[in-house]
C-alpha positions in Angstrom: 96.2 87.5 94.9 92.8 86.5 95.1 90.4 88.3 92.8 87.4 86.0 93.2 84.3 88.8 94.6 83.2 88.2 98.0 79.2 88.8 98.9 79.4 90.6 102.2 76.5 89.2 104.1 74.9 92.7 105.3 71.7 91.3 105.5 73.1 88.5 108.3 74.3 91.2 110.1 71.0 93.4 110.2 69.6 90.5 111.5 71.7 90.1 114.3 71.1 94.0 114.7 67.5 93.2 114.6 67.7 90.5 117.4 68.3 92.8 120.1 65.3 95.3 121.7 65.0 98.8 121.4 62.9 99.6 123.9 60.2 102.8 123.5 60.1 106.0 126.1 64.6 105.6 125.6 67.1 108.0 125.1 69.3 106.4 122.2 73.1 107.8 122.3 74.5 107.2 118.5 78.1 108.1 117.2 78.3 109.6 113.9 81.1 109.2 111.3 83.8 112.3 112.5 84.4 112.1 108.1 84.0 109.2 105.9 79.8 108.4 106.2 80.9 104.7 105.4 82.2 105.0 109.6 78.3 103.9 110.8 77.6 100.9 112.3 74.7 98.4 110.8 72.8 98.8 114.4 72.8 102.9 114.2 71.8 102.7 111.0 68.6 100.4 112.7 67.8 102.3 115.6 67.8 105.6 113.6 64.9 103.8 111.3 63.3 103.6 114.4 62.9 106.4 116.3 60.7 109.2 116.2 62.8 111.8 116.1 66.3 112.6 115.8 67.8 115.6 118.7 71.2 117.1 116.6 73.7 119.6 117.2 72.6 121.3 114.0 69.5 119.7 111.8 71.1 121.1 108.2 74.1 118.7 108.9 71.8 115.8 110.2 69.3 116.0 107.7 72.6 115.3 104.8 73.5 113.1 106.8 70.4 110.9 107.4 69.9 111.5 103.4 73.3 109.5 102.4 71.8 106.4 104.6 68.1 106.9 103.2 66.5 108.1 106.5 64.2 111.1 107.3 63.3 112.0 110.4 61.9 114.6 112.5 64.6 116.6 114.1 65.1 118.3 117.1 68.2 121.3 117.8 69.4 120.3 120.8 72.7 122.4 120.9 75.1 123.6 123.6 72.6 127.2 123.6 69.8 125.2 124.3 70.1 121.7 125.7 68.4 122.5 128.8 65.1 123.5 126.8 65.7 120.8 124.2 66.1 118.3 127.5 62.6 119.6 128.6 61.1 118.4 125.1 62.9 115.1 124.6 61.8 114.2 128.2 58.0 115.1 127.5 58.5 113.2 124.1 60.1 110.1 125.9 56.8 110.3 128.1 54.8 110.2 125.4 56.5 106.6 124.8 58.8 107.5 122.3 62.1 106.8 121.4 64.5 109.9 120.7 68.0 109.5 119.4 70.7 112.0 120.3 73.7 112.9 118.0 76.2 115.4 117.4 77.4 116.7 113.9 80.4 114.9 113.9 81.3 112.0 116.7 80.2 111.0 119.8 77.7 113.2 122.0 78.6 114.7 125.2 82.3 114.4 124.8 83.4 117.5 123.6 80.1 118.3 122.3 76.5 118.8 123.2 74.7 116.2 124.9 76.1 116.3 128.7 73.0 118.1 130.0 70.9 116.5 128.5 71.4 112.7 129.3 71.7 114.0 132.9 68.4 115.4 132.7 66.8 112.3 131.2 68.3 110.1 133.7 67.3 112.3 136.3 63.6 112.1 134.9 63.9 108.3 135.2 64.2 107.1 131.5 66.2 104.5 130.2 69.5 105.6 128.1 70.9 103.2 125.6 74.5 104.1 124.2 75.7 103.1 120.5 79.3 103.0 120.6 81.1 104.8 117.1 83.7 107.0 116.0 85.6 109.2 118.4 88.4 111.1 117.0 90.2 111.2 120.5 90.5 107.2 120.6 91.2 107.0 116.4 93.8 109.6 117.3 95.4 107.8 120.0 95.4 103.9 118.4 97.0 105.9 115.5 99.8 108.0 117.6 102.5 104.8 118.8 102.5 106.3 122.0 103.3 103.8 124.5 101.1 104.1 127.1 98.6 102.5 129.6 97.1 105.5 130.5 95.4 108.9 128.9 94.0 111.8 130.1 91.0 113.6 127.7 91.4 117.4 128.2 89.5 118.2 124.8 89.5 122.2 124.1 91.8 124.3 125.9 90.9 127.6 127.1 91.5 130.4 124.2 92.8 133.1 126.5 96.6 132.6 127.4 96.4 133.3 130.7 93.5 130.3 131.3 95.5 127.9 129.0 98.8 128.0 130.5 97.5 127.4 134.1 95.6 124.4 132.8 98.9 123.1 131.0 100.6 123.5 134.4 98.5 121.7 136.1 98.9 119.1 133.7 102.3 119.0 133.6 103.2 116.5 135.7 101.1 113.7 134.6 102.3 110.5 133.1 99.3 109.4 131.3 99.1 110.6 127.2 97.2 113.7 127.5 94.6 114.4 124.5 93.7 117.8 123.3 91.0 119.4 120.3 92.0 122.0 118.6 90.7 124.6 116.2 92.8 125.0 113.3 93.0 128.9 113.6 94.6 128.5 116.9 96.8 125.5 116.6 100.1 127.3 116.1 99.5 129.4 119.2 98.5 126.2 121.1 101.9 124.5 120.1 104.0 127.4 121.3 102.6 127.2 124.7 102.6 123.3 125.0 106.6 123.8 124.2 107.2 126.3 126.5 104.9 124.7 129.3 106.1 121.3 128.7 110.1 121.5 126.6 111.3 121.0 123.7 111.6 117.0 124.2 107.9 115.0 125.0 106.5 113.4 121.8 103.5 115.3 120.2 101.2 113.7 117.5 98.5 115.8 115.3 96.0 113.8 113.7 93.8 115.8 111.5 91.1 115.2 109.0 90.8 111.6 110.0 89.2 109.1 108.0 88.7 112.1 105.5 90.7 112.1 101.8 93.3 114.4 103.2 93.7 112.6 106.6 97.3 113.4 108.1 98.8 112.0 111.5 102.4 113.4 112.0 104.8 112.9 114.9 107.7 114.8 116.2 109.5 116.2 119.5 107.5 119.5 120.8 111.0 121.4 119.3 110.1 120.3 116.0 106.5 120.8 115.9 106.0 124.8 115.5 108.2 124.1 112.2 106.5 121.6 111.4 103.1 123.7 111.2 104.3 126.7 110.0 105.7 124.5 106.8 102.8 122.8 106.3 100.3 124.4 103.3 97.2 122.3 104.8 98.0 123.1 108.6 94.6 125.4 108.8 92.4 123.2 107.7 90.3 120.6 109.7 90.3 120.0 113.5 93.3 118.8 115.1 93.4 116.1 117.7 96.3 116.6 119.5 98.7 113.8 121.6 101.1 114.7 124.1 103.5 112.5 125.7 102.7 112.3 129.7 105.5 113.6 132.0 108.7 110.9 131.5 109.3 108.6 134.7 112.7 110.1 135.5 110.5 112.8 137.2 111.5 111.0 140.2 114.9 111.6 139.6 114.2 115.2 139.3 112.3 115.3 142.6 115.4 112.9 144.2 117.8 116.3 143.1 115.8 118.8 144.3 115.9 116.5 147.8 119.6 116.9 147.7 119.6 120.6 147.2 117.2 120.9 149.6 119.6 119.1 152.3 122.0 121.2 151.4 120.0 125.5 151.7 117.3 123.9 154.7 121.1 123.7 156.6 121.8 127.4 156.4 118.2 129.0 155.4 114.7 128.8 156.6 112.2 126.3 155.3 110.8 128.8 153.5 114.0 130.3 152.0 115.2 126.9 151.1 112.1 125.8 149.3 112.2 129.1 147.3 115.6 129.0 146.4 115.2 124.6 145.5 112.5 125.9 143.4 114.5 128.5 141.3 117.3 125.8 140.8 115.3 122.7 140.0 112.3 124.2 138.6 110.0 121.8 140.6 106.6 123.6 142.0 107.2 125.6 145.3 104.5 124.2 147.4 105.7 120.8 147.1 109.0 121.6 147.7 107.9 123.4 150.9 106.0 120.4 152.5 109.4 118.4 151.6 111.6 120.6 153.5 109.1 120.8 156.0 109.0 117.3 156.4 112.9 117.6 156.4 113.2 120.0 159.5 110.3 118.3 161.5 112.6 114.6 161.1 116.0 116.5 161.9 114.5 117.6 164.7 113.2 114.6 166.1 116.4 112.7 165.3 
């Protein structure tokens, strides 16, 4: 092993940070570390020594932050009970030719966090908006999780009421791509539950929690295994979960080819109607779709 010390060359780096332009009268969107501070780039680091002020989701946890790197700056709350009025004030200070950076406490802004409204209402005023790329845990999550996929599809927070949250999972249940949820660890249980019975017992599901933190943890199991799972686990309350679902498998189209044959076989002796109610019971696939098939069906048998 090699034990000789290596001198990182920070300062080379810095320099290439330094080599591009930061224009004034911009809107600078920076990723913050979603744990360990060491997850900052070199060219955040230089654009926050440059701006005027800083717009956070809460200034307490900016101003610690900032303080780790060596940085004080003005800050401005621009949180999701106020971004319209902080929008007004960033846009006034970007007329004043200044350059504002935009963060959230933990990640990048606007994606599951503050920050939407406001870049849409500096773009609408007509200022430029320069994006520093960072940590996300949704992408850490899903480079971590082994699912094979080409696809993913961000859902972020689910609704808390039941009612809400099951007709979103629904809708999604069909989907192929991965599909990435936030969770709050008070509600992670109940969230688990409903993903089983929405989705089986047999898709792949991956929590990632406290990543990049001392107690980070990324487990995988089948949706039948994962209520256990929690309910065993001492730390399962703590932190923010990101949590992977395996999209709908490809032999979805065998499903649908079955409920074609039953179909064939009720649209024979029962209405179109009838038939799609009663395919729907025995398959489980959604009615309406089954009603347009069988449809379809009658209209060709009859023009046959």
């Amino acid at each position: 092993m090699n034990t000789e010390s290596t001198s990182f060359p920070i300062h080379t780096l810095l320099e290439a940070a330094q080599q591009q332009t930061y224009p004034n009268a911009t809107l600078y969107i920076i990723a913050t570390p979603i744990g360990n501070s060491a997850d900052i780039s070199l060219r955040a680091l230089h654009v926050l020594s440059l701006v005027d002020a800083v717009a956070c989701e809460d200034t307490r946890t900016t101003a610690q932050l900032l303080t780790r790197y060596g940085l004080h700056k003005q800050l401005l709350a621009a949180h999701m009970h106020n971004e319209h009025e902080a929008a007004e004030k960033i846009i006034a200070r970007l007329q004043a030719g200044e350059r504002i950076a935009l963060v959230s406490d933990a990640g990048t802004p606007g994606v599951s966090d503050p920050g939407a409204i406001i870049v849409d209402a500096v773009r609408k005023a007509g200022f430029r908006i320069s994006p520093l790329p960072g940590a996300s845990a949704a992408i850490s999550a899903l480079s971590a999780s082994g699912l094979v996929n080409d696809h993913f599809y961000f859902h972020g927070f689910l609704p808390s009421k039941a009612g809400q949250r099951d007709s979103v999972l629904q809708s999604l249940k069909s989907l192929t791509a991965t599909l990435v949820f936030y969770e709050a660890p008070h509600r992670i249980l109940e969230t688990t539950k409903a993903l089983q019975q929405q989705f089986g017992d047999q898709r792949h599901i991956v929590f990632a929690r406290e990543i990049s933190k001392l107690f980070e943890e990324i487990h995988r199991c089948e949706l039948g295994q994962a209520s256990a799972w929690l309910e065993s686990n001492q730390h399962g309350e703590k932190g923010e979960y990101v949590v992977l679902v395996e999209g709908a498998r490809s032999d979805s189209n065998a499903e649908m080819q079955e409920a074609r044959r039953v179909l064939e076989i009720l649209i024979n002796e029962l209405s179109v109607k009838q038939a799609s109610q009663l395919a729907a019971l025995i398959t489980g696939q959604k009615k309406n779709a089954l009603y347009e098939l069988a449809l379809a069906m009658k209209n060709a048998d009859q023009a046959d």
